[in-house]
CHARMM-style PDB file with segment names, atoms N, HN, CA, C and O in Angstrom:
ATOM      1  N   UNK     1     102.799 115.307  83.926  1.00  0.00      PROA
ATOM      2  CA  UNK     1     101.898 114.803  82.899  1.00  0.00      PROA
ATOM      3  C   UNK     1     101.581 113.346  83.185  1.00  0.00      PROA
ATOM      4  O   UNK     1     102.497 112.590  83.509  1.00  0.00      PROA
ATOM      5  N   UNK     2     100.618 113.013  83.105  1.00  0.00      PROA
ATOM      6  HN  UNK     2      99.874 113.627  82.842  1.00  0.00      PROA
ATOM      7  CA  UNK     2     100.464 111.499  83.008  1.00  0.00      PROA
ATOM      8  C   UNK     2     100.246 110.876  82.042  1.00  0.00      PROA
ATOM      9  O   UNK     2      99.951 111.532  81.043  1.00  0.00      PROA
ATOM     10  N   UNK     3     100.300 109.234  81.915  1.00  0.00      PROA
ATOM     11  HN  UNK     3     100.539 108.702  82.727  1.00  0.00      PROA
ATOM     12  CA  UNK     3     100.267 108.363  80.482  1.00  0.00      PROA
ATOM     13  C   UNK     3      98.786 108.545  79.829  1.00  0.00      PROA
ATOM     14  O   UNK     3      97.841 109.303  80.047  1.00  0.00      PROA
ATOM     15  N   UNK     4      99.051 107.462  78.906  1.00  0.00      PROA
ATOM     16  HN  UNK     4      99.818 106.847  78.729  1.00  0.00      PROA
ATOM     17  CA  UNK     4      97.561 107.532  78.155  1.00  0.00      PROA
ATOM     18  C   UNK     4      96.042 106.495  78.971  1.00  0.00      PROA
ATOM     19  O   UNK     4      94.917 106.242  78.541  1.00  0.00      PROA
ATOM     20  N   UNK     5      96.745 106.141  80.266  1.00  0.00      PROA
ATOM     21  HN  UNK     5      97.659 106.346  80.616  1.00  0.00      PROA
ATOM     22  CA  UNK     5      95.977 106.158  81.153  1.00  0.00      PROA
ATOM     23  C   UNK     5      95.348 106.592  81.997  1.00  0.00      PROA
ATOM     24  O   UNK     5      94.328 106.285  82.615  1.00  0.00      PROA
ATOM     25  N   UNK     6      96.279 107.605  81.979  1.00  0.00      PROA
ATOM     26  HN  UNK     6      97.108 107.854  81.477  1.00  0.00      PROA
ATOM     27  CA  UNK     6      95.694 108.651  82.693  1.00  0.00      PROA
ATOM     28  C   UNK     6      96.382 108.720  84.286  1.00  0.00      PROA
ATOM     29  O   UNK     6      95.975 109.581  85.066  1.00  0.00      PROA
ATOM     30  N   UNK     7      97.282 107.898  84.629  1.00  0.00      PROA
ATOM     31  HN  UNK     7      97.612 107.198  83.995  1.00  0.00      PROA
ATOM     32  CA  UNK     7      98.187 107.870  85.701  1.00  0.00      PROA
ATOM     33  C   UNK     7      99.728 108.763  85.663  1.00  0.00      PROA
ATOM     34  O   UNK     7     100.195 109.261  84.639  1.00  0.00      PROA
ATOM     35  N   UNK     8     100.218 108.807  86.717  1.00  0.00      PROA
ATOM     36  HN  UNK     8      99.839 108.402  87.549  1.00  0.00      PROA
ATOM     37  CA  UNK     8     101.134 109.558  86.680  1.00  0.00      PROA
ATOM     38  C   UNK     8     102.594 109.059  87.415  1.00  0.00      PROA
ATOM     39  O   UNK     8     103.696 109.587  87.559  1.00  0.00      PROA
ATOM     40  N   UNK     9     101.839 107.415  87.896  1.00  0.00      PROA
ATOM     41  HN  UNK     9     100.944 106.986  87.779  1.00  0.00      PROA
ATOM     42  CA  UNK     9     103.129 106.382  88.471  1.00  0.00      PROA
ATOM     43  C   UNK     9     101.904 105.409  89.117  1.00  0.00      PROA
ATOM     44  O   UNK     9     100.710 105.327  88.829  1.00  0.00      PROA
ATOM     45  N   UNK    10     102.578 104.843  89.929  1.00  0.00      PROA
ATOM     46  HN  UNK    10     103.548 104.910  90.163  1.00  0.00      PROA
ATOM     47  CA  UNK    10     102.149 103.275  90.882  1.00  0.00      PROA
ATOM     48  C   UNK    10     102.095 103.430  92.054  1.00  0.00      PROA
ATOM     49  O   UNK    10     102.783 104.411  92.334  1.00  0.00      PROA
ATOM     50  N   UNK    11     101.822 103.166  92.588  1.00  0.00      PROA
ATOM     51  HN  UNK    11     101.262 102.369  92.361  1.00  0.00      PROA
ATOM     52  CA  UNK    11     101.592 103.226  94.646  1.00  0.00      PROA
ATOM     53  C   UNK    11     101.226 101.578  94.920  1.00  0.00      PROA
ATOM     54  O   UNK    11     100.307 101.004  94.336  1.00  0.00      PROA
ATOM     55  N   UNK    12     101.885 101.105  95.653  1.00  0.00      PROA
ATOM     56  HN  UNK    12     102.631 101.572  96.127  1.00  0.00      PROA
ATOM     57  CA  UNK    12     102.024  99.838  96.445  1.00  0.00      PROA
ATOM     58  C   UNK    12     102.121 100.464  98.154  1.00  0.00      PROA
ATOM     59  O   UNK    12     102.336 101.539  98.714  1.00  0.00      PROA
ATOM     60  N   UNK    13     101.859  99.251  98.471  1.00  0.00      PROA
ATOM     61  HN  UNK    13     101.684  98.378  98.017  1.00  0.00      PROA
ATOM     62  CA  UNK    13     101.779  99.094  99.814  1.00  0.00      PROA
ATOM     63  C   UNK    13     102.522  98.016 100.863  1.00  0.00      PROA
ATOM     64  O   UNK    13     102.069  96.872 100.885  1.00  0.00      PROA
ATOM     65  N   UNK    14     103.091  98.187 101.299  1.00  0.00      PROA
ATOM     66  HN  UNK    14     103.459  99.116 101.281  1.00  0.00      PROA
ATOM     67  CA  UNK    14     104.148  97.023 102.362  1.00  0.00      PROA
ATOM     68  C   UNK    14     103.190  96.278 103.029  1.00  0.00      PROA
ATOM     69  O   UNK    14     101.968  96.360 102.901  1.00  0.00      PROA
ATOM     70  N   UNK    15     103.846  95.528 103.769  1.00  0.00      PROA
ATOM     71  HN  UNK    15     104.839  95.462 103.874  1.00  0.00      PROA
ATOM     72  CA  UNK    15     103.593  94.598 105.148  1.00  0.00      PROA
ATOM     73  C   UNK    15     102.834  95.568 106.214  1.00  0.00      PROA
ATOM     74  O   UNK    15     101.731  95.578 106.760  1.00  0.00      PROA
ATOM     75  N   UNK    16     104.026  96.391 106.225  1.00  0.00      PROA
ATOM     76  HN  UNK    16     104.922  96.382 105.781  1.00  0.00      PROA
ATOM     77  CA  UNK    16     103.722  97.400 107.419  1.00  0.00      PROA
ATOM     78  C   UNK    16     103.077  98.036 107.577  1.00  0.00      PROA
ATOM     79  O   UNK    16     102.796  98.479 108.691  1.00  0.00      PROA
ATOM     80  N   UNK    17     102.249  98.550 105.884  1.00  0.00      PROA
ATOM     81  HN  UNK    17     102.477  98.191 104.979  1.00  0.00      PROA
ATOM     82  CA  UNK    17     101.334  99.303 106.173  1.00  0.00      PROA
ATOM     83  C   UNK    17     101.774 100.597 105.419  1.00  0.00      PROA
ATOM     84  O   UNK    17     100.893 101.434 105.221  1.00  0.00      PROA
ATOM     85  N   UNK    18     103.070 100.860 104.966  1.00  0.00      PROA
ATOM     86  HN  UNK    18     103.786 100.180 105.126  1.00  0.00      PROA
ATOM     87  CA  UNK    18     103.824 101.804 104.191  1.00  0.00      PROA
ATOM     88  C   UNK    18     103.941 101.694 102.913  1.00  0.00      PROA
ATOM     89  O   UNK    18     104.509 100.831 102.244  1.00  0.00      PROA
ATOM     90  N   UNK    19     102.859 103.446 102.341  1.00  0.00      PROA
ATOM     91  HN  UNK    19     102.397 104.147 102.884  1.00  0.00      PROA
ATOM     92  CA  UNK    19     102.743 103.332 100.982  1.00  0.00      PROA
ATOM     93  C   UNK    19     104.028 104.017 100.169  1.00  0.00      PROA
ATOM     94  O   UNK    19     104.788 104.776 100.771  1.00  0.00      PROA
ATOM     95  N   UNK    20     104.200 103.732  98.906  1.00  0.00      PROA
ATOM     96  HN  UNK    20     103.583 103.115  98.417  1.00  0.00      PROA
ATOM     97  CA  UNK    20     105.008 103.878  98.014  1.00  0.00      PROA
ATOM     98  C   UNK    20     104.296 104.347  97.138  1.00  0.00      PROA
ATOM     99  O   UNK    20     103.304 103.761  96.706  1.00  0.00      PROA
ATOM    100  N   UNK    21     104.847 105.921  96.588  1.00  0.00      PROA
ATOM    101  HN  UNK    21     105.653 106.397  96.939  1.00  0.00      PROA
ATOM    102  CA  UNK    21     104.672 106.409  94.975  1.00  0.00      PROA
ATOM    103  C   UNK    21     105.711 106.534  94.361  1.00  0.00      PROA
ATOM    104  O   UNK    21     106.673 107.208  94.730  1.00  0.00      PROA
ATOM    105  N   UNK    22     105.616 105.835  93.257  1.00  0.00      PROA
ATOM    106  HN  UNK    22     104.834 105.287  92.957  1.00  0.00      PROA
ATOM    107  CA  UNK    22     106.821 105.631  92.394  1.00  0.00      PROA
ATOM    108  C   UNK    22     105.786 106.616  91.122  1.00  0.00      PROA
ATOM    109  O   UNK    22     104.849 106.212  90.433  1.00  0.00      PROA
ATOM    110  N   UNK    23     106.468 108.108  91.195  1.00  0.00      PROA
ATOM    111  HN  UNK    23     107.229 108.436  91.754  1.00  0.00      PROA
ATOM    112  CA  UNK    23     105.870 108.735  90.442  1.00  0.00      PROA
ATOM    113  C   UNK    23     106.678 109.108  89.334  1.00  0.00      PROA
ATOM    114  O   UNK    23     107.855 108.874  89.607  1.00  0.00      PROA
ATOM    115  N   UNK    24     106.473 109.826  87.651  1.00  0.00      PROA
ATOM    116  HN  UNK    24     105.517 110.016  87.429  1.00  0.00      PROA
ATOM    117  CA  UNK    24     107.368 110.193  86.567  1.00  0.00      PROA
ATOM    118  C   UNK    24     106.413 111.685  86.241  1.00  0.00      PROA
ATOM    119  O   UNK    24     105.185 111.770  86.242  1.00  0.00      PROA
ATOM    120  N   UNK    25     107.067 112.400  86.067  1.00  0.00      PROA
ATOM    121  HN  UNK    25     108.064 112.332  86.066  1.00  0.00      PROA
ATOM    122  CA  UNK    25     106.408 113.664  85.013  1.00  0.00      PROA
ATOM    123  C   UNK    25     107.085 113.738  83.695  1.00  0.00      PROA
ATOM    124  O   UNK    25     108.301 113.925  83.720  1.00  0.00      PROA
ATOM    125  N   UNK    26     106.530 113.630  82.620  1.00  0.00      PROA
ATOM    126  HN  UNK    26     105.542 113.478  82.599  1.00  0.00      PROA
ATOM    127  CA  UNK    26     107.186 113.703  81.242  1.00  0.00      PROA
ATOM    128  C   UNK    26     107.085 115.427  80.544  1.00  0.00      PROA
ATOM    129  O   UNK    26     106.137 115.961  79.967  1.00  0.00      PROA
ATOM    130  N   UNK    27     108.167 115.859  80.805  1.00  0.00      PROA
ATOM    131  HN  UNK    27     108.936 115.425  81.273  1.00  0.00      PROA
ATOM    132  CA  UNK    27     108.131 117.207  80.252  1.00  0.00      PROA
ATOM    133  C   UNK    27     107.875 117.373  78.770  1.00  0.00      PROA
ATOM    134  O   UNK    27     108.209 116.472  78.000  1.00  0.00      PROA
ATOM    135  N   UNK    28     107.081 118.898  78.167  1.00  0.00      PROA
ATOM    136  HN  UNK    28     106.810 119.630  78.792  1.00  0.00      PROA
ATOM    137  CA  UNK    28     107.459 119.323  76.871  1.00  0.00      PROA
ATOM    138  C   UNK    28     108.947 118.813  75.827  1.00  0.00      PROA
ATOM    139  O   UNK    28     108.986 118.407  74.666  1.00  0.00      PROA
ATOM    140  N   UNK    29     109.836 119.007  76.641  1.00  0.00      PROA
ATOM    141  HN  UNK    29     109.804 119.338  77.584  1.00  0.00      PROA
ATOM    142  CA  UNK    29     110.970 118.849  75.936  1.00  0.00      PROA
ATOM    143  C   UNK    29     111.627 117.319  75.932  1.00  0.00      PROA
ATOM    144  O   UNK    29     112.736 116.992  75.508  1.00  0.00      PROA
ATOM    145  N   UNK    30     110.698 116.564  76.476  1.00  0.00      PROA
ATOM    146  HN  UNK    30     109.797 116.829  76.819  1.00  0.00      PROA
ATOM    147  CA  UNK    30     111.196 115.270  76.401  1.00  0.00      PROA
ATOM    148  C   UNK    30     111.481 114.397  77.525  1.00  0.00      PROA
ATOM    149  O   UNK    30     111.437 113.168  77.564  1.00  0.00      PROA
ATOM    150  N   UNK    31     111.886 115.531  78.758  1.00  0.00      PROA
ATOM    151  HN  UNK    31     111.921 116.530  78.726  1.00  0.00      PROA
ATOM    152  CA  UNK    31     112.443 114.627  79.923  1.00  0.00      PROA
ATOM    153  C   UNK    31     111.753 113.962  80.548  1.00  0.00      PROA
ATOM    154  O   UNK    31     110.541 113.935  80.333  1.00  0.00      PROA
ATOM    155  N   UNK    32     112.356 113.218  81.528  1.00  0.00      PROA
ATOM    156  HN  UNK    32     113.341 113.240  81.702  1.00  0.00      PROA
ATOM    157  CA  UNK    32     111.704 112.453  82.066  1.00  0.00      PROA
ATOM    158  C   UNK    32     111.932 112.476  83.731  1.00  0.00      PROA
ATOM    159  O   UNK    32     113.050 112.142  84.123  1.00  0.00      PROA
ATOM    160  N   UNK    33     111.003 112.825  84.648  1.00  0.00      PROA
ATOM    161  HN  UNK    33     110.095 113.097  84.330  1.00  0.00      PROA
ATOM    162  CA  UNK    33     111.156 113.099  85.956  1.00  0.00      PROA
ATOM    163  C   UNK    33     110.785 111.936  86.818  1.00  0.00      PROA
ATOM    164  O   UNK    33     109.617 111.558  86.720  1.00  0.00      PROA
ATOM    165  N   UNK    34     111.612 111.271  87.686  1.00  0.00      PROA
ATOM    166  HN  UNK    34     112.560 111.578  87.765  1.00  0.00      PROA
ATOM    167  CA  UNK    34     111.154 110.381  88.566  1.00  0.00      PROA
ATOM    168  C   UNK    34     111.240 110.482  89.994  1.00  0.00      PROA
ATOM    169  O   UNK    34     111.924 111.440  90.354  1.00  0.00      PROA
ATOM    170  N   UNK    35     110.762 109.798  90.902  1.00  0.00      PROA
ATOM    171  HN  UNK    35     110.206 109.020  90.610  1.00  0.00      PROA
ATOM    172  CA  UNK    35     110.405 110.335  92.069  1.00  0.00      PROA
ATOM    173  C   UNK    35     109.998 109.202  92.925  1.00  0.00      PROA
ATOM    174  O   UNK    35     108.828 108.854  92.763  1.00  0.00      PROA
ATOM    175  N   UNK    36     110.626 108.602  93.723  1.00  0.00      PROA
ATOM    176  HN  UNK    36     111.576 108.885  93.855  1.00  0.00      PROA
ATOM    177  CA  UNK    36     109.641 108.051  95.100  1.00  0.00      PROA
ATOM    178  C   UNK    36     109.055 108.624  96.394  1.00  0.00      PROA
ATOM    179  O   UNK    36     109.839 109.421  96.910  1.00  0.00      PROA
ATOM    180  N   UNK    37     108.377 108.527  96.797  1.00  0.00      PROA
ATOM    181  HN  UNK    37     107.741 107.880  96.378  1.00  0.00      PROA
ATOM    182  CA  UNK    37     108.076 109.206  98.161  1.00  0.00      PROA
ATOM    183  C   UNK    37     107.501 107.912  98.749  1.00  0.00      PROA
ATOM    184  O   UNK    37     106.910 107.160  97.973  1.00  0.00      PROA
ATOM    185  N   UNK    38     107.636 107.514 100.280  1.00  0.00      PROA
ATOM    186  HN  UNK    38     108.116 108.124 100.910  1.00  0.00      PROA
ATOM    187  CA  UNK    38     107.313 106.701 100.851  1.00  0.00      PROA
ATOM    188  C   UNK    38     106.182 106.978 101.879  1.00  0.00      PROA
ATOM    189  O   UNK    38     107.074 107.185 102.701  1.00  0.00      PROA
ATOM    190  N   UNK    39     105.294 107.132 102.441  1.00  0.00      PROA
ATOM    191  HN  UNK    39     104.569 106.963 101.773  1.00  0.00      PROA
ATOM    192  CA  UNK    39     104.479 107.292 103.684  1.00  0.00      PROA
ATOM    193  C   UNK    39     104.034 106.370 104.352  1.00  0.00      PROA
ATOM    194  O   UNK    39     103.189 105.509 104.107  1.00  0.00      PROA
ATOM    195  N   UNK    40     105.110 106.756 105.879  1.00  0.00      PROA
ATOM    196  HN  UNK    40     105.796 107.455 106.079  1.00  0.00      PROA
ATOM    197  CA  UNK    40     104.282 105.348 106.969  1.00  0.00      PROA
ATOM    198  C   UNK    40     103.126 106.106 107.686  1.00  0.00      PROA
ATOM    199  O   UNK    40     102.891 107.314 107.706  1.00  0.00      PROA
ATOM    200  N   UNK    41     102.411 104.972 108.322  1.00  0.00      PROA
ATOM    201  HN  UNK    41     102.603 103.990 108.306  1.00  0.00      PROA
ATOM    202  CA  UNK    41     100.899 105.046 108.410  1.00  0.00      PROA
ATOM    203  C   UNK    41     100.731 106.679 109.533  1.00  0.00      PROA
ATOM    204  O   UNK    41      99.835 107.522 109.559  1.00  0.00      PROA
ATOM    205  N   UNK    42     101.976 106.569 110.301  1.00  0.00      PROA
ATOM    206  HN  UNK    42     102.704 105.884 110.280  1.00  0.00      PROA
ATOM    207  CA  UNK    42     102.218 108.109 111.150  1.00  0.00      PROA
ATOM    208  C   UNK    42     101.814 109.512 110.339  1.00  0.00      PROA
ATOM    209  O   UNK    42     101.129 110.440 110.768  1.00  0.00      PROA
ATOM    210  N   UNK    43     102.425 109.381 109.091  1.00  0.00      PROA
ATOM    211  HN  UNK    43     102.982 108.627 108.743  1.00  0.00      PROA
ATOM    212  CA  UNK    43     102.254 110.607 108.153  1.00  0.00      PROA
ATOM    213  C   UNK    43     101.308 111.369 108.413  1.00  0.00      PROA
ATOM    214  O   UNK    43     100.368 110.759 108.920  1.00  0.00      PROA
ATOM    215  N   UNK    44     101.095 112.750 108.252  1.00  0.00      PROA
ATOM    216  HN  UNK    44     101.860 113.247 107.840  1.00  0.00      PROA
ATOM    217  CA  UNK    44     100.367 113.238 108.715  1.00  0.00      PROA
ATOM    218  C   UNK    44      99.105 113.248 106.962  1.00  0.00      PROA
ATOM    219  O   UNK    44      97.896 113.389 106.776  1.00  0.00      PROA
ATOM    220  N   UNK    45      99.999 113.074 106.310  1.00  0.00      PROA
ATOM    221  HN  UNK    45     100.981 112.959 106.461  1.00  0.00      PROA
ATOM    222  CA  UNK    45      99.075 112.883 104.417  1.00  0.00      PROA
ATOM    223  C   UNK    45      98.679 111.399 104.332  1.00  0.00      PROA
ATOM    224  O   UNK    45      97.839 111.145 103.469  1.00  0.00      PROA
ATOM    225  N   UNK    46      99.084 110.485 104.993  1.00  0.00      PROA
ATOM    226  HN  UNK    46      99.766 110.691 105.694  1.00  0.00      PROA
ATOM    227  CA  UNK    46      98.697 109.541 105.198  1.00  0.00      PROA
ATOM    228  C   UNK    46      97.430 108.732 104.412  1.00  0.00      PROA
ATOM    229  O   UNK    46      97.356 107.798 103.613  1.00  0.00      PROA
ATOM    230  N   UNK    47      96.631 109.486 104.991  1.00  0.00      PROA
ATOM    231  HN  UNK    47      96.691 110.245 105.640  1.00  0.00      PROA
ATOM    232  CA  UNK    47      94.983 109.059 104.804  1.00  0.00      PROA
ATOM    233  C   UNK    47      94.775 109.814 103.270  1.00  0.00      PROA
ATOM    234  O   UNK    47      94.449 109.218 102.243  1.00  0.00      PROA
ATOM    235  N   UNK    48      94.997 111.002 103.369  1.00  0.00      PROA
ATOM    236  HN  UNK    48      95.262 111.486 104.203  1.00  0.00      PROA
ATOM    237  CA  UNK    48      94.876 111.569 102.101  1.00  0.00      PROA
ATOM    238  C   UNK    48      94.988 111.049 100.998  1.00  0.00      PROA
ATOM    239  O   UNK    48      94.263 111.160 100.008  1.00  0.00      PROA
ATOM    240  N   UNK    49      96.509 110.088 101.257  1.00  0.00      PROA
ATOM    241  HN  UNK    49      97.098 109.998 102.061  1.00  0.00      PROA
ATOM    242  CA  UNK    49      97.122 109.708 100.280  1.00  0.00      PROA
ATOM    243  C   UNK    49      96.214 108.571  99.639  1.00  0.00      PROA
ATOM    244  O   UNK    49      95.942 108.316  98.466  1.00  0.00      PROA
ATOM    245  N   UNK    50      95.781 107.880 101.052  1.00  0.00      PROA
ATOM    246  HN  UNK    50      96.002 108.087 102.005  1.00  0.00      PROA
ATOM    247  CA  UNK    50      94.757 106.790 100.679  1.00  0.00      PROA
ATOM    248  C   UNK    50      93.691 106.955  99.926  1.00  0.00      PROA
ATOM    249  O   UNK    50      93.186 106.274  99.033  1.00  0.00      PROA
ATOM    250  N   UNK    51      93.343 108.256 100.564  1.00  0.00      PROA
ATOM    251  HN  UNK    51      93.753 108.809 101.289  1.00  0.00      PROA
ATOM    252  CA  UNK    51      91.771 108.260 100.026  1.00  0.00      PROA
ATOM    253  C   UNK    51      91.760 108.859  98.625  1.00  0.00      PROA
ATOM    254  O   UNK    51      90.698 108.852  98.003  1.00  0.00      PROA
ATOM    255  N   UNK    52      93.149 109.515  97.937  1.00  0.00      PROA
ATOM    256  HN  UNK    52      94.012 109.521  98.442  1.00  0.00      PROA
ATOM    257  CA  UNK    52      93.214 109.768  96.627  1.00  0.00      PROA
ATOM    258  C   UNK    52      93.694 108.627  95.780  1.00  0.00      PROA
ATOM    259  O   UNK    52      93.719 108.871  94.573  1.00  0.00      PROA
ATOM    260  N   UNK    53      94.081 107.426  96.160  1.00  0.00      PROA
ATOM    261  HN  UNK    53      94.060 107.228  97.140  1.00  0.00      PROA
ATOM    262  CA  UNK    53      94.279 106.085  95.486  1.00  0.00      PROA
ATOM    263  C   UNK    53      92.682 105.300  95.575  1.00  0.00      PROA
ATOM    264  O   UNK    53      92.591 104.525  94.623  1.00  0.00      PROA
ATOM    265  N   UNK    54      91.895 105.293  96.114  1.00  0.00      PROA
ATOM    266  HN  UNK    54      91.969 105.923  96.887  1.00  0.00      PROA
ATOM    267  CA  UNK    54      90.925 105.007  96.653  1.00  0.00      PROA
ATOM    268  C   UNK    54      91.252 103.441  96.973  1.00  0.00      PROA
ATOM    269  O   UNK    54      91.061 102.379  96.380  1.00  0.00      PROA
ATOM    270  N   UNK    55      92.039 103.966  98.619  1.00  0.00      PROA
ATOM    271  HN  UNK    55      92.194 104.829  99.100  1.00  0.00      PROA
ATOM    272  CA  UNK    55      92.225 102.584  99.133  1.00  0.00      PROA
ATOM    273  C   UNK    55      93.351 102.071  98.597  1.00  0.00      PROA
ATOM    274  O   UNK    55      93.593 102.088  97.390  1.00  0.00      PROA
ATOM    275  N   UNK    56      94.213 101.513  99.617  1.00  0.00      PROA
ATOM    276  HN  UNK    56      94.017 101.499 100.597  1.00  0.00      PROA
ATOM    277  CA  UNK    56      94.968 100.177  99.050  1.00  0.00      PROA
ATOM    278  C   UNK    56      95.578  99.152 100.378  1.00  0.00      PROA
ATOM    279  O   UNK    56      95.718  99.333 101.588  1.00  0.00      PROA
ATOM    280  N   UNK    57      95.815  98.136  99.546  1.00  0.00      PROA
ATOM    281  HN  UNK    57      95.702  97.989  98.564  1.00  0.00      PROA
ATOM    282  CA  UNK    57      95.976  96.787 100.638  1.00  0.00      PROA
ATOM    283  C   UNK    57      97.622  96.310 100.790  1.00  0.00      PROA
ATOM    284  O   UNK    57      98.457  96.204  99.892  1.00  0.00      PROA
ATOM    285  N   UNK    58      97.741  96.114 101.958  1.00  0.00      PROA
ATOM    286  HN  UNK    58      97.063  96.200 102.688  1.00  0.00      PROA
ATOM    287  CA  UNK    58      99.155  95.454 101.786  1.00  0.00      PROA
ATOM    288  C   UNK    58      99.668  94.417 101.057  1.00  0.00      PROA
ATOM    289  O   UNK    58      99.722  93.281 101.528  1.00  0.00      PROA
ATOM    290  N   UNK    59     100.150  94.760  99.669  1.00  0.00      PROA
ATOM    291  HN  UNK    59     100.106  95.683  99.287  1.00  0.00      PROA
ATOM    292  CA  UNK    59     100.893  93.199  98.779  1.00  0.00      PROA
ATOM    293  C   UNK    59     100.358  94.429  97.012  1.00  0.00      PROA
ATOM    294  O   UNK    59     101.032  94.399  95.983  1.00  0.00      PROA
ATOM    295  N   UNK    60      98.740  95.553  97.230  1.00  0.00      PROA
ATOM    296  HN  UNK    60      98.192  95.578  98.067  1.00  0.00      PROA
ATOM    297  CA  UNK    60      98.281  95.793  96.360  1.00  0.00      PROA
ATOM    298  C   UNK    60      99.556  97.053  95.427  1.00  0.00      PROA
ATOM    299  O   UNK    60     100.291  97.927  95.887  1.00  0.00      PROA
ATOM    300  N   UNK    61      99.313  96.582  94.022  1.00  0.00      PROA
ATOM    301  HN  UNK    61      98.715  95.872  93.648  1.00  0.00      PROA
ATOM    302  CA  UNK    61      99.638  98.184  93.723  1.00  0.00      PROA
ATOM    303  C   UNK    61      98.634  98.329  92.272  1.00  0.00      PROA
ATOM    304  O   UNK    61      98.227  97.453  91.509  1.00  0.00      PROA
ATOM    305  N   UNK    62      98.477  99.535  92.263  1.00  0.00      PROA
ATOM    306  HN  UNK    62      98.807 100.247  92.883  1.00  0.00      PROA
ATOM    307  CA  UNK    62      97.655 100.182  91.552  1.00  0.00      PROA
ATOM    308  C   UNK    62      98.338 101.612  90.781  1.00  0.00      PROA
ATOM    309  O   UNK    62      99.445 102.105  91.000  1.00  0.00      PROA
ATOM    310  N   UNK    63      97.593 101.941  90.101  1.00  0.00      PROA
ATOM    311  HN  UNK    63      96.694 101.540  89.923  1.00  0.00      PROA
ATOM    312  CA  UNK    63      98.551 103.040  89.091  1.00  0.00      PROA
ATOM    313  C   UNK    63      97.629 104.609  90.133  1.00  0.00      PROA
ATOM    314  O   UNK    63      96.551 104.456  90.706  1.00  0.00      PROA
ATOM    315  N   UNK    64      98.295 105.743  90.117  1.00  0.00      PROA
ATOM    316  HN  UNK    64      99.171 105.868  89.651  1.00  0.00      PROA
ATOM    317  CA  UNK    64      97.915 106.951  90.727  1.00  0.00      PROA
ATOM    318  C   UNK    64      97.285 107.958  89.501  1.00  0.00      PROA
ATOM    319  O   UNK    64      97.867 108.436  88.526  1.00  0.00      PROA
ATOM    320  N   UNK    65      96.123 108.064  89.858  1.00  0.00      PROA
ATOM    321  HN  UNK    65      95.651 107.676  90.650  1.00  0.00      PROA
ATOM    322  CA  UNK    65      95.832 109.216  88.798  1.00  0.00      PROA
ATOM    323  C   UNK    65      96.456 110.630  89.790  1.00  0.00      PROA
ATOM    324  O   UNK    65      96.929 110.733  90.922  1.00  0.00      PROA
ATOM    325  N   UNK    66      96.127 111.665  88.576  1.00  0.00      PROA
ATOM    326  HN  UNK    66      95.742 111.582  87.656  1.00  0.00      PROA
ATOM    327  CA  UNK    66      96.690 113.152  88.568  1.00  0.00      PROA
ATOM    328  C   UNK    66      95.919 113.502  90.193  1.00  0.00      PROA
ATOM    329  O   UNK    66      94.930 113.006  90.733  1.00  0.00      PROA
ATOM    330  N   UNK    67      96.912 114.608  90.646  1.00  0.00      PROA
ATOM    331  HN  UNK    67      97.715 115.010  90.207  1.00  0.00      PROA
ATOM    332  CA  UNK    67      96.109 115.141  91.598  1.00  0.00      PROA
ATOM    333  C   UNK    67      95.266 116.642  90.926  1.00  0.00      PROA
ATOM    334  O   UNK    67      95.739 117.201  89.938  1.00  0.00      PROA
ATOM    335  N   UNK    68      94.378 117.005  91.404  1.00  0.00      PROA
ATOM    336  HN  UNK    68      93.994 116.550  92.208  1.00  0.00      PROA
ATOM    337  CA  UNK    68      93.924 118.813  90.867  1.00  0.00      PROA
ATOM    338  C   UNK    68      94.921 119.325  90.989  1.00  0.00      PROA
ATOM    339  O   UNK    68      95.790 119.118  91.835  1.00  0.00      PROA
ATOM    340  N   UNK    69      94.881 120.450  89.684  1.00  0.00      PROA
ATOM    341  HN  UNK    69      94.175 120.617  88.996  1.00  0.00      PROA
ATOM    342  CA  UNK    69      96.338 121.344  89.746  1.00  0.00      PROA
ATOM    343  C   UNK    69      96.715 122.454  90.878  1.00  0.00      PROA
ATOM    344  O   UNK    69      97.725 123.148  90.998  1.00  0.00      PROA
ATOM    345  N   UNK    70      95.168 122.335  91.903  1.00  0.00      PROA
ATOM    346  HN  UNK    70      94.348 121.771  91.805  1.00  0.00      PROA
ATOM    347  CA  UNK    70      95.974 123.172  93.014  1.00  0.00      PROA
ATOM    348  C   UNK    70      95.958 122.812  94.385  1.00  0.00      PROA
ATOM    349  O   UNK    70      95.461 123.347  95.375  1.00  0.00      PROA
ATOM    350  N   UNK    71      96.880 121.366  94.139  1.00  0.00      PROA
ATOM    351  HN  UNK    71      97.283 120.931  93.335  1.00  0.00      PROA
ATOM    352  CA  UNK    71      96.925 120.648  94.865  1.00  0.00      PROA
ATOM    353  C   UNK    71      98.803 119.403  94.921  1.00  0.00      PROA
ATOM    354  O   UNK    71      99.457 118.775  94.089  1.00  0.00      PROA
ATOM    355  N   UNK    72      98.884 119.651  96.236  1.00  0.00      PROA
ATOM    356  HN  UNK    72      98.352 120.162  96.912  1.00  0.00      PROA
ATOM    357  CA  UNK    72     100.221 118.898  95.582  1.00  0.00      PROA
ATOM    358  C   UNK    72      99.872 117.552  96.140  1.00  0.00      PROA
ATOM    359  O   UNK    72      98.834 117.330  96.764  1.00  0.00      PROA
ATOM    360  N   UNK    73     100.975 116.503  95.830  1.00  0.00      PROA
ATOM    361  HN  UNK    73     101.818 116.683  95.323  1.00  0.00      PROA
ATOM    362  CA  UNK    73     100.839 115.331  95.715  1.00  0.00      PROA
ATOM    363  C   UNK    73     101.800 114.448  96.943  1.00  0.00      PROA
ATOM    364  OT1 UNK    73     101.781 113.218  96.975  1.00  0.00      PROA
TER     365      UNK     73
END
């Protein structure tokens, strides 16, 4: 689920060029799911990842909207 922003966590970007999703899903019953995943520029989702943040810069972070539901993240 995402906030009342409509995001579902943050993605930053390193020095190196290596993005970060610091993602949460908030369940029905209350919980709360957290999650990092890291991707260096090798990744093969790489670009994907980029081009569903639209873009980001090394130092930037920005909040991640939802991906389509038949689609993983």
């Amino acid at each position: 689920m995402s906030d009342k922003r409509g995001f579902i966590g943050n993605a930053d970007m390193d020095e190196n060029g290596v993005v970060y999703l610091d993602l949460r899903a908030i369940f029905p019953n209350g919980d709360v799911g957290l999650s990092r995943f890291k991707y260096h520029p090798t990744h093969p989702k790489y670009q994907e990842i980029l081009d569903h943040l639209g873009g980001l810069k090394p130092g930037e972070m920005k909040g991640v909207p939802p991906w389509p539901e038949d689609q993983e993240g």
